[in-house]
N, C-alpha and C positions, 0 to 999 in steps of 0.2 A: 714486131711493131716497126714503122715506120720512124728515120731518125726524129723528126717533131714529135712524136708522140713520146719516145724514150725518152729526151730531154728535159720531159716535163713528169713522165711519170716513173721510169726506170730510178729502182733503187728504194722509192718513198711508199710509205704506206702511212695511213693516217695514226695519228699517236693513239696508244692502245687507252689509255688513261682517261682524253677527253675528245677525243676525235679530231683532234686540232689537225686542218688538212694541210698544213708547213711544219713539219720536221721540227720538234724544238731545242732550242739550244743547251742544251747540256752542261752546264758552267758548273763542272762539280770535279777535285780534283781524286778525291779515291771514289771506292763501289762497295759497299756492304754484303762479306761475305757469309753467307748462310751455314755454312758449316767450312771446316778445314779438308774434310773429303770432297765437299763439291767446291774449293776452289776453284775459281773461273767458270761454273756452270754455265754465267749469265753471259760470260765474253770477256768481262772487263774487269780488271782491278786498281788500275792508275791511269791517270790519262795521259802521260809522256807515250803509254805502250798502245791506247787506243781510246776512243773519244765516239760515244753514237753519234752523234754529229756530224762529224765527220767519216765516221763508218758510213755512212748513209749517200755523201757525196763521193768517195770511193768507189761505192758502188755503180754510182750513175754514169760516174767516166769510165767506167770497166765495162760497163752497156754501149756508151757509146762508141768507146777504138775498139771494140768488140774484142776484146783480151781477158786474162784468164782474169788477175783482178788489179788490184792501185792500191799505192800507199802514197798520201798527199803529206807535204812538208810546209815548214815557212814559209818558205819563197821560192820562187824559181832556181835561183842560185843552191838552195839547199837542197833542191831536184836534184839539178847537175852535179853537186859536191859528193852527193850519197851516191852516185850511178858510180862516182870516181870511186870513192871509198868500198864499194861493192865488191867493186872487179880487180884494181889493183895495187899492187905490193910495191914495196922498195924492190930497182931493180925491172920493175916492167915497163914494158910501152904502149903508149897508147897512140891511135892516129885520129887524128880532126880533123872538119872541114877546116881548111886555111880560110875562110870570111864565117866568122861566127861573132855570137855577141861579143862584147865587151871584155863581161864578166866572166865567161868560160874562158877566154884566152887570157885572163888575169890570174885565174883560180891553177890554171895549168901550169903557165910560167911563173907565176910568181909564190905558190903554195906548195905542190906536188914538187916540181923538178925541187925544193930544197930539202924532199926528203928520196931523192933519187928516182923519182919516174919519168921518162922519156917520152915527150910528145913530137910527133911529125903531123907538122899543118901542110894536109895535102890537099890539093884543087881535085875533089871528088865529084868535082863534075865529070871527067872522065874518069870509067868506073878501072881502070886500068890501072892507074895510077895509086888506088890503093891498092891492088894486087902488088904493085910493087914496092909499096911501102911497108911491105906485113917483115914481120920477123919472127924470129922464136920464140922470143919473147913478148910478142903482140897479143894483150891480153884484152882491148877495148878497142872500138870502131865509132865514131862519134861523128856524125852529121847533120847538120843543121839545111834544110830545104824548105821553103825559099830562105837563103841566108841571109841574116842581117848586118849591113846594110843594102849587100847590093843589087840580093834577089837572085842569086845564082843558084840554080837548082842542081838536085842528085839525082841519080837515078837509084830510087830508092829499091826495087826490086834486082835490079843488078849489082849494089853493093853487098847486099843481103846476101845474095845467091854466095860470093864471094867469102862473106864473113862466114856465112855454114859451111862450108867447104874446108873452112880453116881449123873451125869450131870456136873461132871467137865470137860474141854477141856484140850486137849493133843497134846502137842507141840512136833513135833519130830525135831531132826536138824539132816537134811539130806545132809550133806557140802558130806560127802566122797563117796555118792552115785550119787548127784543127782537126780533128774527125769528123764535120761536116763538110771539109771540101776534101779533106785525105787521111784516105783510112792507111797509114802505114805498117799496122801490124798486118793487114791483111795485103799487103804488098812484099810482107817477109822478115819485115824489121824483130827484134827480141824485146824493146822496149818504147814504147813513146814518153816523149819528157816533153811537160807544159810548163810553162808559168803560168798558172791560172789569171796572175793579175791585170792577161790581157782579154783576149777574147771572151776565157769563161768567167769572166766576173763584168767585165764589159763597160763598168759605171764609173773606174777610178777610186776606187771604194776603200780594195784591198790587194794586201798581196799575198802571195800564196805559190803552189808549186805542186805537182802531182807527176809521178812516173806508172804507167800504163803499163804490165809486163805480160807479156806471150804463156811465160808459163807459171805454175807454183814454185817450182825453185830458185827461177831469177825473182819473184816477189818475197821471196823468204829471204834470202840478202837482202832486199833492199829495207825490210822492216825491223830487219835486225840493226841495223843500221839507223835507221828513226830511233828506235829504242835506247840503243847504244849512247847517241850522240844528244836525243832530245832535242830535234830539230822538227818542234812538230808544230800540224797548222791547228790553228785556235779552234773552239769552236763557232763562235761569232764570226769569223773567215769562211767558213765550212757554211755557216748558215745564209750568208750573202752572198758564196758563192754558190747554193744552191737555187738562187734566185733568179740570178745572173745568167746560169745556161739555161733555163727554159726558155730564154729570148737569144739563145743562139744562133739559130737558123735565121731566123727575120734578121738579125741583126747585121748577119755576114751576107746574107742576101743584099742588101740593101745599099750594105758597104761596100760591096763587089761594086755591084753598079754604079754606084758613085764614084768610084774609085778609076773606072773605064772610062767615064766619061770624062772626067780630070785628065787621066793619061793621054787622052785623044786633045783636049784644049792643048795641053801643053806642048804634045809632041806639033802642033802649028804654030805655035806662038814664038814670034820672030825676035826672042830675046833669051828664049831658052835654045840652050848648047845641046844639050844631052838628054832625054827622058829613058827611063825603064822602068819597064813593068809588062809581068808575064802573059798578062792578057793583049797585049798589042804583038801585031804578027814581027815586029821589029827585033823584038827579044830572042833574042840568039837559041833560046831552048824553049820558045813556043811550043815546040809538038809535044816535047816529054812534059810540061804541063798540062796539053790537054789529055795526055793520056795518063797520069798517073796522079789529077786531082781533077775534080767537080765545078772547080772553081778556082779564080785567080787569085784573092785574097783581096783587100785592100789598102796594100803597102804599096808606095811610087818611092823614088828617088828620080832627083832631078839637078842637073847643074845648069847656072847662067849664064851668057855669054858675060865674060867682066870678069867671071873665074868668084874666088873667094869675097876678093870686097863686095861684089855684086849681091852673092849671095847672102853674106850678112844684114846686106842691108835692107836686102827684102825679108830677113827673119824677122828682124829689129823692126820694119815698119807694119805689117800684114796683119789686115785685120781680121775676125773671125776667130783663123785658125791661131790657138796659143803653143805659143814657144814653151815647149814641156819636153821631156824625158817619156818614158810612154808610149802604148802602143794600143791599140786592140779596143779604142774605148769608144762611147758612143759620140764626143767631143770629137771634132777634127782636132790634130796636133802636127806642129810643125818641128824638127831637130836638126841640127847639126850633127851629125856623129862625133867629127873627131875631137868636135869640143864640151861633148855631152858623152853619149851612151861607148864610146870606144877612143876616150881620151887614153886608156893606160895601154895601148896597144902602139906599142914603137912606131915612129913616123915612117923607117924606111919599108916597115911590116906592111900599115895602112897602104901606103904606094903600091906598094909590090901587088898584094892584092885588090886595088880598084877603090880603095876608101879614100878619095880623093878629099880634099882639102873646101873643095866648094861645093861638096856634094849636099843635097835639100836632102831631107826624107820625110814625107808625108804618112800619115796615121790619118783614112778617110776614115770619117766619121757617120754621122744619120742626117745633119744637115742638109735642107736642099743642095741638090748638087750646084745649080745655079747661082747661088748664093757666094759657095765655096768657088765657083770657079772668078765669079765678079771679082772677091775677093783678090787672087789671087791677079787678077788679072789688072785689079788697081794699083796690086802692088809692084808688080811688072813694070808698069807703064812708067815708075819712080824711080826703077832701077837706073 
């Protein structure tokens, strides 16, 4: 099947009970077992360990990054925390994109290293440079492509190549891509990690978090893990966000294009300093864009001339697009990073890797693009 058609059908089958053709929500905490010998016959005995509901959207992301199968968590963060918790021990290392969320580079330095794990934030843009970051004790590879905030891409099959060679697994989080515009597992990666609460739930709804694994043994840590910790996604999460990816495709469609056509106002418009975004031939790693996704996404970053005050003051007045946290939704959103989404990430850190202080980051939304560009363009003109 084609990806629109999986999207909407992969995974679901109509409820056996009343034909109900939407997956119903399962809001029940244990499973009535029929006898002690068939224990688990049905599947389920508690729902901290598994949930039909959510079994169900499991599935449909394991259809769509086309991987062995998924275990979905909380939230995003509880993606990334389990992928940590999976792989390593006091004593190991791990290495990261140097420009990652927020929260990962909070969770690393300020969680992990106080129980002895070792993280190097490396610019995995050249694939080189984790080869030289690996050591003996390198037991995780972690990259975020396009990164947020500044859109710096990986080359995801050349880290890959790298990390089997070593025998360590390589996590990519693929939130602003998806499997609609990049299939990572099928570019070599071991695991794809989402936040669902952007793209695949798409409405601002919920939150949520799913890791995608290449094979049955890396999904078997990770759900031992779920279990262990009880970091699981609700069923009501699981049923919205079941809703939410059958308008995948249109959506990111949509939002691409909008997105290009923003990047393109902006990068003319005689008060803007800086635009990026990987669909303008500008972006320093256009090509490995168009060859290792489908599609640009619709994430921009942008600075003003006038630096930080400027840019403030266009967040502060701009109308349309709302000043939110947030990503992926069908709402245009407008952020500040270092004062929002990668506040806990040290000031000389943000520097060093390009998280400028007046950096804009846009979240294109479904909005006419016209509309959003006026917008933005009124708000300019104020600056």
């Amino acid at each position: 099947m084609g990806f629109s058609t999986k999207q909407i059908h992969a995974g679901v089958v109509p409820d056996p009970v009343t034909g109900s053709i939407l997956t119903p929500i399962y809001q029940t905490t244990t499973y009535v077992q029929e006898s002690v010998d068939t224990y688990l016959a049905k599947g389920y005995s508690y729902s901290r360990s598994a949930n039909p509901t959510v079994r169900v959207l499991e599935n449909k992301l394991t259809a769509l990054e086309e991987g062995h199968d998924t275990t979905c968590f909380g939230t995003g963060m509880a993606a990334i925390n389990a992928v940590f918790m999976a792989f390593l021990n006091a004593g190991d290392h791990a290495i990261i994109s140097d420009v990652v969320y927020g929260g990962t580079y909070r969770l690393a330095t300020k969680i992990y290293k106080r129980f002895g794990v070792e993280f190097s934030f490396v610019d995995t843009a050249d694939a080189g440079n984790v080869e030289a970051a690996i050591r003996p004790n390198t037991k995780l590879i972690l990259t975020e492509t396009p990164a947020n905030p500044t859109l710096k891409l990986t080359d995801v099959a050349a880290v890959s190549k790298i990390a089997r060679a070593h025998g360590i697994p390589h996590a990519v989080d693929n939130t602003f891509l998806t499997p609609y515009f990049q299939k990572v597992l099928a570019l070599g990666a071991d695991l794809s990690v989402h936040s669902t609460t952007k793209y695949f739930d798409g409405h601002n709804a919920t939150v949520g978090g799913a890791v995608v694994a290449a094979t049955q043994e890396l999904d078997d840590k990770l759900r031992f893990v779920l279990n262990a910790t009880g970091t699981i996604m609700s069923p009501q999460v699981a049923f919205l966000t079941l809703q939410g990816v059958k308008t995948l495709s249109v959506r990111m469609d949509r939002q691409s294009a909008n997105a290009m056509q923003i990047a393109e106002f902006l990068g003319k418009h005689s008060k803007v300093q800086t635009v990026c975004y990987p669909g303008l031939a500008s972006h320093p790693q256009h090509a490995l864009a168009k060859r290792q996704a489908s599609g640009f996404g619709a994430m921009i970053w942008f600075e003003v001339k006038g630096g930080l005050k400027a840019g403030k003051q266009l967040m502060d007045t701009i109308e349309l697009w709302s000043l939110a946290e947030n990503l992926g939704s069908l709402e245009s959103l407008i952020t500040h990073p270092v004062t929002m989404t990668h506040a806990d990430v040290e000031e000389a850190e943000r520097k060093r890797v390009g998280i400028t202080d007046g950096l804009v980051r846009l979240s294109v939304g479904l909005e006419d693009a016209e509309d959003l560009i006026a917008a933005l363009d009124k708000a300019l003109a104020q600056v």
